[in-house]
C-alpha atoms as one frame of an Amber mdcrd trajectory, in Angstrom:
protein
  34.927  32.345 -60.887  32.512  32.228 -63.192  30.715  35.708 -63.049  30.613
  38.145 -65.325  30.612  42.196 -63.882  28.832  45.279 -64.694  32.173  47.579
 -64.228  29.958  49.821 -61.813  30.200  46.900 -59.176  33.685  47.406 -58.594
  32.711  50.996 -57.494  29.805  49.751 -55.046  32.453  47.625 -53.404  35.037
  50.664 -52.985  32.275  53.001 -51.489  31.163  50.423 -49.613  34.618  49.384
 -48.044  35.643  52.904 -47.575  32.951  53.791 -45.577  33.634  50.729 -43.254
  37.306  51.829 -43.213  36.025  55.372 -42.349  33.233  54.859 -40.002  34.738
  51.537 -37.783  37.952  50.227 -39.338  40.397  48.585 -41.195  39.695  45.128
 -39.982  35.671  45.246 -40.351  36.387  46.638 -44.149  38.146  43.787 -44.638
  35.794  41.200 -43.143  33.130  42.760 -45.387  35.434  42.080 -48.610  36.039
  38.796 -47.794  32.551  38.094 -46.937  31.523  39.656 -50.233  34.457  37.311
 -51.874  32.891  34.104 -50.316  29.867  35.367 -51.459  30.713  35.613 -55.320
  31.964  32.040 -55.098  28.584  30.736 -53.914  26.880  32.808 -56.263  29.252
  31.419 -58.948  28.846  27.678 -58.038  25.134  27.573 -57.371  23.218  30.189
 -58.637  20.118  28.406 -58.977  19.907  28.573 -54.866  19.814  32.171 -54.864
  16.160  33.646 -54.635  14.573  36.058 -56.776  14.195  39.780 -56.279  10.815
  41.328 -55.665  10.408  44.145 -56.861  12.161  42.843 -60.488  11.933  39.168
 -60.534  14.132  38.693 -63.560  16.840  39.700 -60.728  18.333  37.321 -58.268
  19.607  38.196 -55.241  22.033  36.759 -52.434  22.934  37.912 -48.585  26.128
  38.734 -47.889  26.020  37.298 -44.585  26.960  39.405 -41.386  26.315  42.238
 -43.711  23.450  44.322 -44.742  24.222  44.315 -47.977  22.807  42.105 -50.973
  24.539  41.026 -54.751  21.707  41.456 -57.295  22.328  39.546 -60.158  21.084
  38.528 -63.791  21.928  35.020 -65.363  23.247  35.802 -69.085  24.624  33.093
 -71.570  24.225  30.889 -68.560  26.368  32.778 -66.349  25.821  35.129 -63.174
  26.295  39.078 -64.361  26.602  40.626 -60.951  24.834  44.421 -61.857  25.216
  45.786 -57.832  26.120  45.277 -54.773  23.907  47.657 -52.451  22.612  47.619
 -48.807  19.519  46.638 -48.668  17.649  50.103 -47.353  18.618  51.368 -50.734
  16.189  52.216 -53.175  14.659  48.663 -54.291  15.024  49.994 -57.931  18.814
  51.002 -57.231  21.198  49.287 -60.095  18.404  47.465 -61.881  18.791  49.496
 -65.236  22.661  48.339 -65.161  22.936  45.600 -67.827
């Protein structure tokens, strides 16, 4: 792929999979990381179809679908820097000062 990572996304991705593991299981923690996998590859081949984020348009943002959950990202040297992966009742402002 070509994405570039804040390291604090591959924290967002643990919390978030451990709470699926935790609260409903193995197999729905799973489907989330693959979703969010499929996810990183669209955002990596086409990230001009991804739609800007409100509240800071210099963001873009993509679904994970099936998932409340959306991958905020920033392009940089022409390249998608994913800076969080949050649900989407989190604070608007949540990861935005991640660069």
């Amino acid at each position: 792929m070509n994405l570039e990572f804040h390291p604090a996304v591959q924290r967002d991705v643990n919390e978030i999979t451990a709470y699926y593991e935790r609260e409903a299981s193995a197999e729905l923690a799973d489907r989330f990381f693959n979703a969010v996998l499929a996810q990183l590859a669209i955002v990596a081949a086409h990230p001009e179809r991804c739609s800007p984020y409100p509240p800071c348009p210099r963001f873009q943002r993509s679904f994970i679908p099936g998932f409340p959950h959306v991958i905020l990202f920033r392009m940089r040297q022409g390249r998608p820097r994913i800076v969080v992966i949050k649900h989407q009742k989190q604070h608007p402002r949540r990861g935005l000062t991640r660069w």
